[in-house]
C-alpha positions in Angstrom: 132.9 108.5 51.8 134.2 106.6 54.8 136.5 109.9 55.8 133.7 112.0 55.3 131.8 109.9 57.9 134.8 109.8 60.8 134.5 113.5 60.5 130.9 114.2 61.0 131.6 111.7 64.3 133.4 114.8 65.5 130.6 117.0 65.6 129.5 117.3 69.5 126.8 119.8 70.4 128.1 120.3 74.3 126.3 123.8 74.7 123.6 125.7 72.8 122.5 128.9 74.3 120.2 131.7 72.6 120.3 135.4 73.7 119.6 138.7 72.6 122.1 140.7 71.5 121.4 143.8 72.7 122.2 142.8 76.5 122.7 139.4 76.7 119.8 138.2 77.9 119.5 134.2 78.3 116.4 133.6 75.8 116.7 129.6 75.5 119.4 126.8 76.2 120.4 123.7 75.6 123.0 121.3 77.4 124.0 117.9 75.8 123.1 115.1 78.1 126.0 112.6 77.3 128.4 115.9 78.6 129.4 112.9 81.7 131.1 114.0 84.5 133.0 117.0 83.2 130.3 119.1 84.8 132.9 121.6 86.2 134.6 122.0 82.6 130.5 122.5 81.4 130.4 125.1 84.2 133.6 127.4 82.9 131.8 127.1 79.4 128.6 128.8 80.8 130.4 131.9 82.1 132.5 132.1 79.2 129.4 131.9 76.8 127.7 134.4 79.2 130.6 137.0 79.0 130.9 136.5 75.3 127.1 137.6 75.0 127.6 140.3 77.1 130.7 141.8 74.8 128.7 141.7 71.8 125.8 143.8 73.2 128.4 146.3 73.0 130.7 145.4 69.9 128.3 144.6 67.1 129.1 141.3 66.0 129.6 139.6 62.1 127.1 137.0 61.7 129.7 134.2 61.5 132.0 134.1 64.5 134.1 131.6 65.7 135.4 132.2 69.0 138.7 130.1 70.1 139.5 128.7 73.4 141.9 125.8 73.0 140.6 122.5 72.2 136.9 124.0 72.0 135.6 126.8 70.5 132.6 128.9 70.2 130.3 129.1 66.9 127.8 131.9 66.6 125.2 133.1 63.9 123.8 136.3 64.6 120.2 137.4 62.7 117.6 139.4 63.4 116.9 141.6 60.4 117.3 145.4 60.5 116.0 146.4 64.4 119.3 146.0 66.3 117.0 145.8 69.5 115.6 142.4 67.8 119.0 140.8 66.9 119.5 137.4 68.1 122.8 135.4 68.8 122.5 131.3 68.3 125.9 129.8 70.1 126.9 126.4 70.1 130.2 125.0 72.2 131.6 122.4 69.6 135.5 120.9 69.7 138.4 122.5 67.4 138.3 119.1 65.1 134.4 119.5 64.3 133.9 120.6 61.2 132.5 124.2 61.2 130.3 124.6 58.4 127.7 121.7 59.9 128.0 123.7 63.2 126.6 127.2 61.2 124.3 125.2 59.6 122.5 123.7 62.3 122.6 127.5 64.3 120.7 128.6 60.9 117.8 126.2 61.2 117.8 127.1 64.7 117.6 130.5 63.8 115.3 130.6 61.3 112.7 128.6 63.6 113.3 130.6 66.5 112.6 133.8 64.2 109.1 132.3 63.1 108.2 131.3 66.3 109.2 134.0 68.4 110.9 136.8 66.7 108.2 139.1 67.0 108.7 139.4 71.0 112.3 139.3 71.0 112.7 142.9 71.3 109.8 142.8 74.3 111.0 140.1 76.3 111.7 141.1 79.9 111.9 137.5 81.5 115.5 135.8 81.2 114.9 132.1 79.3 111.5 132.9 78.8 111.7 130.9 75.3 113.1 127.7 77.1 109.8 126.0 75.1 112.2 126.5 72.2 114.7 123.4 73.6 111.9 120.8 72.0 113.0 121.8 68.8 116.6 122.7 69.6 117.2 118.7 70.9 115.1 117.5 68.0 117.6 119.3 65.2 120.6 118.6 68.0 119.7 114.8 67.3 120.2 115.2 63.4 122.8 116.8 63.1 124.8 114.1 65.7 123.9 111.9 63.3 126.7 110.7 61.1 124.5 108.4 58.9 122.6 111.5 57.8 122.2 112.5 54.3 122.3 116.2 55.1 125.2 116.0 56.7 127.1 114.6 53.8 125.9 117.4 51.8 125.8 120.5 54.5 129.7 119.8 55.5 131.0 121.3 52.5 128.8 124.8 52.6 131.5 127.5 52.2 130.8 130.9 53.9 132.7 133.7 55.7 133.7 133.4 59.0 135.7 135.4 61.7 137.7 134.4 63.7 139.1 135.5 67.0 140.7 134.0 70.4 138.6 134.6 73.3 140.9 136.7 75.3 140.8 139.1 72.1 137.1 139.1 72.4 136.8 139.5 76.6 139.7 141.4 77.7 139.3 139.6 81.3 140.8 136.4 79.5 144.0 138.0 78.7 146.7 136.2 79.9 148.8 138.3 82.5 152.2 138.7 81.5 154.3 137.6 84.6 156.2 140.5 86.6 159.2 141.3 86.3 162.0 139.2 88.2 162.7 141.1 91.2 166.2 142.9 91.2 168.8 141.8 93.1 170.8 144.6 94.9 173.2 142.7 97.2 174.0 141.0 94.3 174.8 143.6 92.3 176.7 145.4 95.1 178.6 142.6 96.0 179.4 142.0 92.0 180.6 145.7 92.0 182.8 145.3 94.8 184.5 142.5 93.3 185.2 144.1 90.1 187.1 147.0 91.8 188.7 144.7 94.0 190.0 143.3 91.0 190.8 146.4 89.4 192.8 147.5 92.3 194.9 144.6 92.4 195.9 144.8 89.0 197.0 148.4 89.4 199.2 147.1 92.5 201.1 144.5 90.7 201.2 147.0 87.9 203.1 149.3 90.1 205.5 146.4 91.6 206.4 145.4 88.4 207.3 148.9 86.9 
């Protein structure tokens, strides 16, 4: 029990963000309060979560995915029923070490809120974060789930469901690490190795032919 609870201490909610899948379009957010003064670390988060929901308006996504990007990653639980036009993405920025399963689980109440609320004008909405009403119940559920003293947690940790997984650089091509170029060849080098070798060749022939 006492392991259990360590691990659900892992579980930090940096960075919620709702869109729809179909072009990415902001639809609520979230940003944890206690993030500190690593603003500029929150920052690079943002545009990576906003290029990952651009991608998967054009690469239909599982409904688990678990996007890698070092010590951090990416969770996200797609739904939305069978109109692709109405699909919704729920994204949370969580560390490595925090145990998944809790992270899907709080993206599902999330999602199935959000869908009661709100799903009926996904597929309408024309105003970027035009749900932002949502982030009431969004810091309510954030709250509970941070919680390591709560029941659920104990219980919700251990859910088992599919998941893919991928790097981010796999998932946005502009995150693929350049391989460096080539080292530059060295032609005076070369010559002047060239040179040497015939030198030496030539002397060898002279003694040759003294010795004879």
């Amino acid at each position: 029990r006492e392991s259990i609870n360590r691990e659900i201490d892992l579980l930090m909610l940096k960075f919620t963000l709702i869109f729809r899948v179909r072009d990415g379009m902001p639809l609520a957010a979230s940003v944890d309060s206690n993030y500190g003064g690593q603003q500029a670390n929150l920052d690079a988060f943002k545009i990576q979560a906003r290029d990952i929901s651009k991608e998967l308006g054009s690469h239909p996504p599982p409904r688990l995915l678990t996007v890698d990007t070092g010590d951090d990653c990416f969770h996200i639980l797609t739904s939305g029923g069978a109109d692709p036009d109405s699909s919704v993405s729920f994204l949370t920025l969580c560390e490595q070490k925090s145990p998944s399963a809790l992270a899907f689980s709080f993206l599902e109440d999330l999602a199935n809120e959000f869908q009661n609320l709100y799903g009926g004008e996904v597929k309408s909405c024309q105003r970027p974060y035009q749900f932002i009403k949502f982030d009431t119940f969004l810091q309510k559920t954030k709250k509970l789930y941070m919680d390591s003293r709560s029941h659920r947690n104990l219980v919700k940790r251990d859910a088992r469901q599919p998941i893919t997984r991928k790097p981010l650089h796999l998932l946005v091509p502009k995150y693929k690490k350049k391989e460096p170029p080539p080292s530059p060849v060295n032609y005076k080098f070369i010559a002047i190795m060239v040179a040497a070798g015939l030198a030496f060749i030539v002397c060898i022939y002279l003694l040759t032919t003294l010795l004879s």
